[in-house]
PANUZA-647684 format. One record per atom (N, C-alpha, C): y, x, z; residue in one letter. Coordinates in steps of 0.001 Angstrom, whole numbers, plus 500000, padded with zeros to 6 digits. Example, Ala and Ser with C-alpha at 12.3 -4.5 7.8 and 13.67 -1.06 7.14 Angstrom:
BEGIN
494310513190507800a;495500512300507800a;496700513200507800a;497750512850507080s;498940513670507140s;500030512900507870s;
This chain:
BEGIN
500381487910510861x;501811487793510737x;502134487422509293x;503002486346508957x;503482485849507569x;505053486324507776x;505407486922506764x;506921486880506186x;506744486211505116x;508512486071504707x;508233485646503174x;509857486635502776x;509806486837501864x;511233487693500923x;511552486738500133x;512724486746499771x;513479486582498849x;513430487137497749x;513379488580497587x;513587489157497032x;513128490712496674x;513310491186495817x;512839492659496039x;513521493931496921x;514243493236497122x;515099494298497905x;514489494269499723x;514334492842499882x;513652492574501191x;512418492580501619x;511695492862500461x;509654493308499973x;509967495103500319x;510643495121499653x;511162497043500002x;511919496981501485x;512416496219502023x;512547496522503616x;511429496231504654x;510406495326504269x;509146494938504780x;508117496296504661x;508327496721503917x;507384498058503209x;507817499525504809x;509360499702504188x;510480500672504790x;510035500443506487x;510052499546506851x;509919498959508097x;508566499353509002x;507699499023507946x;506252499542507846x;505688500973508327x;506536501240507352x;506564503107507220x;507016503459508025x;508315503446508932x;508900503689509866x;507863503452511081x;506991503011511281x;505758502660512506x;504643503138512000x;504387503703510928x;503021503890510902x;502849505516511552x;501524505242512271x;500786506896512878x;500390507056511811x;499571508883511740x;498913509353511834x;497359508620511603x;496543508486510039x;495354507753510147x;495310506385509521x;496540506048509566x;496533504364509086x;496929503899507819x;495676502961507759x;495004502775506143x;495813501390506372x;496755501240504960x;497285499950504404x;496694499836503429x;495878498018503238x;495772497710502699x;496239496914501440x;496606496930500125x;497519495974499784x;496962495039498573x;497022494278498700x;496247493089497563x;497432492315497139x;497224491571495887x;498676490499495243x;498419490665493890x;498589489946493150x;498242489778491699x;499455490675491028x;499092490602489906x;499706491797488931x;501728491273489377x;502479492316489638x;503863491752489276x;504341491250490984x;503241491073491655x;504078490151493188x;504710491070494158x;504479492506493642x;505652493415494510x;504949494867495035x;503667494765494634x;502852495960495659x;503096497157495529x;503846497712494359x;505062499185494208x;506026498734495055x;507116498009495125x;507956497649495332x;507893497733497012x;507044497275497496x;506402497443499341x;505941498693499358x;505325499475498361x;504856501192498710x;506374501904498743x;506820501908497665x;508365502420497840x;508640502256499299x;509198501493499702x;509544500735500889x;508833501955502060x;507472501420501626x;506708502417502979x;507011503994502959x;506680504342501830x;507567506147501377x;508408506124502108x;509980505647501837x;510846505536502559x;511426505266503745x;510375504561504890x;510397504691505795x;509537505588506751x;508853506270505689x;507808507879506058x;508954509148505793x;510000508872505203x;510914509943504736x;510806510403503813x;509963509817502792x;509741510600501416x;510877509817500718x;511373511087499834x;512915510954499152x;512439510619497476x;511027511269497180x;510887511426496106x;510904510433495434x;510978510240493579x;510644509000493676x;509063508287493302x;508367507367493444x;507235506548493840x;507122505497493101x;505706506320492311x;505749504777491474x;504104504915491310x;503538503387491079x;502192503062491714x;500992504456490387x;500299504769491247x;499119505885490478x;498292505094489890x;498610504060488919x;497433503604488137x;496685504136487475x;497266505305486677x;496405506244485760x;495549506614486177x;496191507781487352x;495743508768488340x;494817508423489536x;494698507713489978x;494034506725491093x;494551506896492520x;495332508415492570x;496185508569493885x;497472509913493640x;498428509449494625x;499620509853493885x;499982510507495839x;499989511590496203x;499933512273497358x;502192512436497464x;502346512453498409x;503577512721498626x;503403513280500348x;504231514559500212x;504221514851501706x;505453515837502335x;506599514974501375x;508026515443502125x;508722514741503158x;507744513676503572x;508108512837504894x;507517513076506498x;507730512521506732x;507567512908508412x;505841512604508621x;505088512468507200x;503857512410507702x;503307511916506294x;502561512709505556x;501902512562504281x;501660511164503774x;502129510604502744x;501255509378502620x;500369509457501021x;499365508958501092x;498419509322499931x;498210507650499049x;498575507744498305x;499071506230497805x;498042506191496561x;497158505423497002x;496077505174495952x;496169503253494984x;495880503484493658x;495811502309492926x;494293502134492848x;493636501212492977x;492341501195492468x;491798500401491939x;492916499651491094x;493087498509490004x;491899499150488972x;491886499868488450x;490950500708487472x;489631501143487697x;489341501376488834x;487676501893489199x;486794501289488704x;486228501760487897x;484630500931487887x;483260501021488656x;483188502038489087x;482171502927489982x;482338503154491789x;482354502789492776x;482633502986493860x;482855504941493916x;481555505003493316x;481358506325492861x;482777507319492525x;483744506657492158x;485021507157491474x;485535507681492911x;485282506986493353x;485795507528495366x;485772508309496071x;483863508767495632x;483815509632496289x;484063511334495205x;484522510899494109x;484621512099493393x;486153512396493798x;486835511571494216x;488235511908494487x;488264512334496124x;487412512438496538x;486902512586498161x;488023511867498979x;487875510397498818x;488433509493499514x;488322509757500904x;487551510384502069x;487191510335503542x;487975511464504025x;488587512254503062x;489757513195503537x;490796512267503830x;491099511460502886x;492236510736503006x;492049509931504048x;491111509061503818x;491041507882504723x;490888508240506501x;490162509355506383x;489795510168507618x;491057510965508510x;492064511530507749x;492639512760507998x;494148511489508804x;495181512830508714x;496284512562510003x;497271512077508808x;497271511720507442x;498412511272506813x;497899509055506955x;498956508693505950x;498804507644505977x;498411507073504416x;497255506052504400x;496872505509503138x;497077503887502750x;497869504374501426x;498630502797501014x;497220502436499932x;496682501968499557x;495873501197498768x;495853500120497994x;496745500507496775x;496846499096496012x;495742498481495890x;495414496935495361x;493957497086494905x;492985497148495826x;492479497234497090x;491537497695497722x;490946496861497954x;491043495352497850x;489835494776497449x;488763494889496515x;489032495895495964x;488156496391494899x;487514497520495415x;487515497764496435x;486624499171497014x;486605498447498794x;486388497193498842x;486427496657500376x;484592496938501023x;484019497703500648x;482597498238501213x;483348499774501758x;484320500296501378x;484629501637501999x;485805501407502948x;486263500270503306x;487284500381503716x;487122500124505577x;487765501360506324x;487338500512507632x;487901499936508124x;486967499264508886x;487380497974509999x;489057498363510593x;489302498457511014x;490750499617511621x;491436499095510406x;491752498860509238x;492367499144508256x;493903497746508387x;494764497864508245x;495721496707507819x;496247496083506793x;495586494688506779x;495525494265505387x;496545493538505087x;497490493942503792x;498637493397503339x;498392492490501929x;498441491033502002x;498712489801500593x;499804489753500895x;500250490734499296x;501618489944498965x;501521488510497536x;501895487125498103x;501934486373496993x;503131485676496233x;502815485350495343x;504377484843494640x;503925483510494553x;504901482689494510x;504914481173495040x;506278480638493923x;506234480388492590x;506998479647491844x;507575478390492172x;507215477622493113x;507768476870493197x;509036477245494248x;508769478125494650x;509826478738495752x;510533479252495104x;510857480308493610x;511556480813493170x;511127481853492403x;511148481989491574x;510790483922491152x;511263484968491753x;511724485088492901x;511832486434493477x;510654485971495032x;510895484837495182x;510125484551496576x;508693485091496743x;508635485882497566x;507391486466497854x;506656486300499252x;505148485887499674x;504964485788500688x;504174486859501091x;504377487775502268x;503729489122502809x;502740488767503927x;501910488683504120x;500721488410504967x;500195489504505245x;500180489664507036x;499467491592507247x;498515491129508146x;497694491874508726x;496746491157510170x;496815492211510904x;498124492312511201x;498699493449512382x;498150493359513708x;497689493920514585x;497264493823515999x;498380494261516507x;
């Protein structure tokens, strides 16, 4: 499935939209170069999980847990890893395994742990279309 946004406000309803359907278990994937929206679509997903709080990407931290919504979401950056190893010290297979939902900035950078099952989100920016224009690519079943 391709969308494309306009804007950030409509990358955060693509996200919201998201969240609002996701079970129990389900790993989002999200890839897009620095700046093309991939906070901006996690927000989105928070918010359509019911989390009020506010959400902003765990680069430091490598995962940023929220679970005042209708179903935990565990929002990992993994722009920073150097070690696959870093993964399992954060015991990634709780997360990835368990009944909340996992957003994954970055996870092409840890794509040997990621399973098959998983839904993979490119968000890209396209200048000739505009500086807010963004294209969202998922491989939804």
């Amino acid at each position: 499935m391709i969308l494309e946004s306009l804007g950030a406000e409509e990358t955060f309803r693509v996200g919201e939209i998201i969240g609002q359907k996701a079970r129990p278990g389900m790993i989002f994937c999200l890839n897009g170069d620095l700046g093309a929206g991939k906070t901006v679509f996690s927000k989105g997903v928070a918010r359509g999980l019911g989390i009020t709080e506010p959400v902003s990407s765990p680069t430091f931290t490598m995962i940023q847990e929220y679970t005042g919504g209708r179903l935990p979401l565990y929002h990992f950056d993994v722009y920073r890893i150097g070690e696959l190893e870093e993964m399992d010290e954060l015991g990634y297979e709780d997360y990835f395994f368990g009944q909340g939902v996992c957003l994954i900035e970055w996870s092409s950078r840890i794509d040997e742990l990621i399973p098959e099952e998983a839904i993979r989100i490119t968000i890209e920016k396209n200048p000739e279309k505009g500086l807010s224009y963004r294209r969202i690519t998922m491989n939804l079943e």
